[in-house]
N, C-alpha and C positions, 0 to 999 in steps of 0.2 A: 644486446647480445646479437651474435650473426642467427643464420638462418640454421634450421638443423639441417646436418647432416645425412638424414634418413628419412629420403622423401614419404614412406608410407607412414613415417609416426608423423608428419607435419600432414600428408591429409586426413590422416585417422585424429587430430588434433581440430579439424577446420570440420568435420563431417557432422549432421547435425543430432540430436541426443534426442530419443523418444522412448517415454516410459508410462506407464500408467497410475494417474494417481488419484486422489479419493475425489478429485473434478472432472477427471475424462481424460481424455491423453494429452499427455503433455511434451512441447515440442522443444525444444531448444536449435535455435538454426540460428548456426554465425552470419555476422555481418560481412559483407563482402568488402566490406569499403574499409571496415575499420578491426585490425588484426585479434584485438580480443575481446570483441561485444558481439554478443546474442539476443537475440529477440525470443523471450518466451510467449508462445502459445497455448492454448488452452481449447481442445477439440475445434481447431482451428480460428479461435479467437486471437488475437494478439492481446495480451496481458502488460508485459516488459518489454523495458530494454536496457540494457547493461553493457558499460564497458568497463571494464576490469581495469581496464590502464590509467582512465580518465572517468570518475564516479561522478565529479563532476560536469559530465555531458549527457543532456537530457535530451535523447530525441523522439519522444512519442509528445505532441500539443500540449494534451491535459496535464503531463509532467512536466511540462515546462511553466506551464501557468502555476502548478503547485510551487515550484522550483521560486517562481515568483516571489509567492507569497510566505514561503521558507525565508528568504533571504531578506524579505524586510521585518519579520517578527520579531528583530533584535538586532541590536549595533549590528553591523557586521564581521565577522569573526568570534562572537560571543557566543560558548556555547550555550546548549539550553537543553530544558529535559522535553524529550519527544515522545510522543504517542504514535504510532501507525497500526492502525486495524486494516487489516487485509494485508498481506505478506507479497505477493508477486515473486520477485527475484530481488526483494528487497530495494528497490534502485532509489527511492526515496531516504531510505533509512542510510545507504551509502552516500547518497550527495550530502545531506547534514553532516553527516563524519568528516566526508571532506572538505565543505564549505565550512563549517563549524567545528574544528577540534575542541577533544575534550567534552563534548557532547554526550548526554547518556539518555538512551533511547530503549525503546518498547517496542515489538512486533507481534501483533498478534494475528496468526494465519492462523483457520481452522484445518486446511489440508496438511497431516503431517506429512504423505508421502512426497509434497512437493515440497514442504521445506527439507527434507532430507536429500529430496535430489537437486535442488538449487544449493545446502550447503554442500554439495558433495564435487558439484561441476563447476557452481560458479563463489565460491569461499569467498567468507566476509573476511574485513582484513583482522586478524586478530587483535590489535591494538587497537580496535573500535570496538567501544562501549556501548552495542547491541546486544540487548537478550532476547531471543525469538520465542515467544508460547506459541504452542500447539492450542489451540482456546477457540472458541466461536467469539465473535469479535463483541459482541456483548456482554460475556463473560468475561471476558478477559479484561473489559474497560472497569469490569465491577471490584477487580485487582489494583487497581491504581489507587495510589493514596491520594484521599482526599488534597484539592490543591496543590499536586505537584507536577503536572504536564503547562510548560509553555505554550506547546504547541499540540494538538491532536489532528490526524489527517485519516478520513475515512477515504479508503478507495475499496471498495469490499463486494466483489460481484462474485455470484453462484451461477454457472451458466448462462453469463452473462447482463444477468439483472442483480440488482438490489435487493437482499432477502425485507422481508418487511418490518418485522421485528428492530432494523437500523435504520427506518425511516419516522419513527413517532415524536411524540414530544415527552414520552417516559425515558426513549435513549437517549436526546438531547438532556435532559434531566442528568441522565450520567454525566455528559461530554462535562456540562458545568459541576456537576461535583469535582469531578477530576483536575478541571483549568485553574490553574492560577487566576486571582481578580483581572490580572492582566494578557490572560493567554487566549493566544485565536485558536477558532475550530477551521479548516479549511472540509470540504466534501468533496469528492468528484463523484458528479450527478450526470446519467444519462435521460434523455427523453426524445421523440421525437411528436409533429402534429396528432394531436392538441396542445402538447406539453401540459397536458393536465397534471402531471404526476411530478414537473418542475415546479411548476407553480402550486402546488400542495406543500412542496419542501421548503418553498420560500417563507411560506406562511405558519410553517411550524418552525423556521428557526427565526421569525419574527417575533413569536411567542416566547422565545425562551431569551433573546440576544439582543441588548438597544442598538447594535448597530450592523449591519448589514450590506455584501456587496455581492455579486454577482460576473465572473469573468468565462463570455462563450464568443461562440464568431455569430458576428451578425445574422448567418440563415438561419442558425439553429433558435434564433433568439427570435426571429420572425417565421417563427413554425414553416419551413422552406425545409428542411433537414431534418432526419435522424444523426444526433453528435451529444459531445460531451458540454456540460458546462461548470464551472469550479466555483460554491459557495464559500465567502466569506463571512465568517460571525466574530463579534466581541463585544465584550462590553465598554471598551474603549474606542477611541475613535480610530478608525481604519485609515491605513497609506494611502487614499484615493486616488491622487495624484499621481503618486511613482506608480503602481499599482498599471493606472492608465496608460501611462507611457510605455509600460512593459509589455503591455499587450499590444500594444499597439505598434511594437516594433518586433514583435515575434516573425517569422517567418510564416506564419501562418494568423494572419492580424486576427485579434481579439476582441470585443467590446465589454467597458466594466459597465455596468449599470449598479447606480444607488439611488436610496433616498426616495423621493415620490414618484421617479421613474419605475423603478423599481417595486414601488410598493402600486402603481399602475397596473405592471405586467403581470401580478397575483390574481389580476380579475377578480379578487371577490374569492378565493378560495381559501378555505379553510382548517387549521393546523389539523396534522394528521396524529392519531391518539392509536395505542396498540390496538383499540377495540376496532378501530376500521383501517388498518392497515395494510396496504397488498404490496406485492413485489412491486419490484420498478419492471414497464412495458419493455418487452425481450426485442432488442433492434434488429430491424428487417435481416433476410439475409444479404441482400445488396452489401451492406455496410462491410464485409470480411473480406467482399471478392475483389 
């Protein structure tokens, strides 16, 4: 389509969207670069990124690396049943839609005000087999039928940590209720020095998972950084290979670690149980500016 006609509806179109919702205020600001994606924020967090035209382009890291490990869960093109705890702007639960038709997926966000104002600016497409709850993401996992998620992907921050209650070995206990024999969990985990609170997460899906990977960038993985890094679990054996090569050619390079590397960097720590539970540590403010 050409351009509109009405330059104040195309900048009232481009201008950015703030409302208040059950996490703090929420931003909506377009991309400059790219005519219909926005980046949601969350009381100046960055949460998403979305582009309406093209669902399949992921430009925040951690989403890329989940983007990853979406696309090798299963042939390519096949769809599968998904799980997503934690809602954002939905931009995961779009990219399977789009990479994987015919796909039928789960969202569960506990803020309704933000999913009503994400469906309301930035619209799933109707022809995708998403149902979004309103649920606390532990609750909501407790809704899935035994056995029928391929895939579950936890991204699930409260003011920018991990509530505690989705870091134990009783919520991993769901995640495996819910998987198929064959279905991965992915996480996206923050930490920074000590990364005590990574290496506690390792070791609780050690507990629950025979096989395990780990994809971050090098500083964060030599306690040098506050950043994201994306757990791998299954009970089958993991893409290690592609997996590696994907990170490693991200634009922002990646490192997988598995196996006794892997089970090295746990240092000795030990799975996390509801009874000793705490958030994940709140990243500096450095990290937003």
């Amino acid at each position: 389509m050409g351009r509109s006609r009405n330059p104040r509806r195309a900048a009232a179109a481009t201008a950015a969207v703030e409302e208040a919702v059950d996490g703090g205020l929420a931003r909506l600001v377009p991309d400059p670069d790219r005519s219909r994606a926005w980046t949601l924020l969350i009381d100046g967090a960055p949460q998403s990124h979305v582009d309406l035209d093209d669902p399949g382009y992921l430009s925040f890291e951690y989403q890329r690396r989940l983007g990853h490990v979406i696309d090798l869960a299963a042939p390519p093109g096949k769809p599968v049943h998904a799980v997503h705890l934690g809602g954002g702007a939905f931009t995961l639960a779009r990219y399977v839609a789009a990479t994987r038709p015919r796909s039928t997926q789960q969202v569960v966000e506990r803020d309704a005000s933000l999913v009503q104002l994400v469906r309301r600016e930035l619209p799933l497409d109707p022809n995708a087999r998403i149902r979004v709850r309103s649920a606390d993401a532990r609750a909501g996992l407790g809704k899935v039928p035994d056995g029928w998620a391929d895939l579950i992907v936890a991204d699930v921050f409260s003011g920018a940590r991990t509530p505690a209650h989705l870091t134990s070995t009783e919520f991993l206990d769901e995640v495996c209720r819910a998987l198929k024999p064959s279905g991965i969990y992915a996480a996206n985990l923050a930490d920074g020095p000590p990364l005590a609170h990574l290496r506690g997460q390792i070791a609780t899906a050690a507990a629950r998972f025979a096989e395990l990977a780990l994809i971050a960038d090098p500083a964060v993985l030599r306690g040098k950084r506050f950043g994201n890094a994306i757990l791998v679990a299954s009970d089958l054996p993991l893409p290690l290979s592609e997996l590696t090569r994907r990170a490693a050619s991200d634009p922002h390079t990646a490192r997988v670690e598995h196996g006794r590397r892997l089970t090295d960097f746990t240092g000795g720590a030990q799975p996390v149980t509801d009874a000793a539970a705490v958030d994940s540590p709140a990243p500096p403010p450095s990290v937003f500016r």
